[in-house]
N, C-alpha and C positions, 0 to 999 in steps of 0.2 A: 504493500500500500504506500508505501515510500515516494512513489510517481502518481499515485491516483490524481492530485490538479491538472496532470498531463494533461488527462480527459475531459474535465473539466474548460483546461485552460483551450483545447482545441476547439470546443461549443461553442464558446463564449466570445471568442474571437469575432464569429461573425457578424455579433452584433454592434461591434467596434464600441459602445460603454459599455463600462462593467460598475458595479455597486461598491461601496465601501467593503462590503461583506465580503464578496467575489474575488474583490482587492487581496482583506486579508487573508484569502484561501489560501492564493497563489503565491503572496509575499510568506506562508507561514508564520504572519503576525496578530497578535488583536486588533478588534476593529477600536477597543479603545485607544490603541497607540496608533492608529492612524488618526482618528477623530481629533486627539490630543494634539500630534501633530499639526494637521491641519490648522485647526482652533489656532495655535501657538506662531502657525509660520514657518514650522522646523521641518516637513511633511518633504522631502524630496520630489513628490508627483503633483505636477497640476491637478487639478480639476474645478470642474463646471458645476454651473446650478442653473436646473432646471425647474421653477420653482422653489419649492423647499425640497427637492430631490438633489442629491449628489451623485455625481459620476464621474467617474476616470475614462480617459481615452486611452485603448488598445495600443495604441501607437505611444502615446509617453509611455505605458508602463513597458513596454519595451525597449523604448531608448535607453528608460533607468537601469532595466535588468542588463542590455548591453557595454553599458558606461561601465560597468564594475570587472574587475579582474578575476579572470577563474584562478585558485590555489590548490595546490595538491597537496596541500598540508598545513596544519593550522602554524604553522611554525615560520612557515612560507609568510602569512597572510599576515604577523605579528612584526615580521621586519616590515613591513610598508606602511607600517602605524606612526 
């Protein structure tokens, strides 16, 4: 189950918004620490409001995920700190 957002994240795509919730599926965060985020300013992904709805765009949450370095080890990731 390690990958199950895979599946997820490949549905959801089509709809090009995704939910805060959908958000924190994919990112494996709470949706309080995005909300907080947001709220705060510190949130690294845009998003819109559609009324009182909020959504993220498919395409920033992708830019975000590709901006970051892959690490083959936590040891790797702790020198770029």
């Amino acid at each position: 189950m390690k990958d199950a957002w895979r599946k997820d994240w490949e549905s959801i795509k089509s709809g090009r918004l995704i939910s805060t919730k959908e958000l924190a599926k994919i990112l494996n965060i709470g949706v309080s620490t995005i909300e907080q985020g947001r709220i705060t300013g510190s949130f690294p992904i845009g998003f819109i409001r559609i009324g009182r709805t909020i959504r993220y765009r498919v395409d920033d949450v992708e830019k975000f995920l590709s901006s970051h370095r892959t690490y083959k080890s936590t040891s790797e990731a702790d020198e770029d700190m």
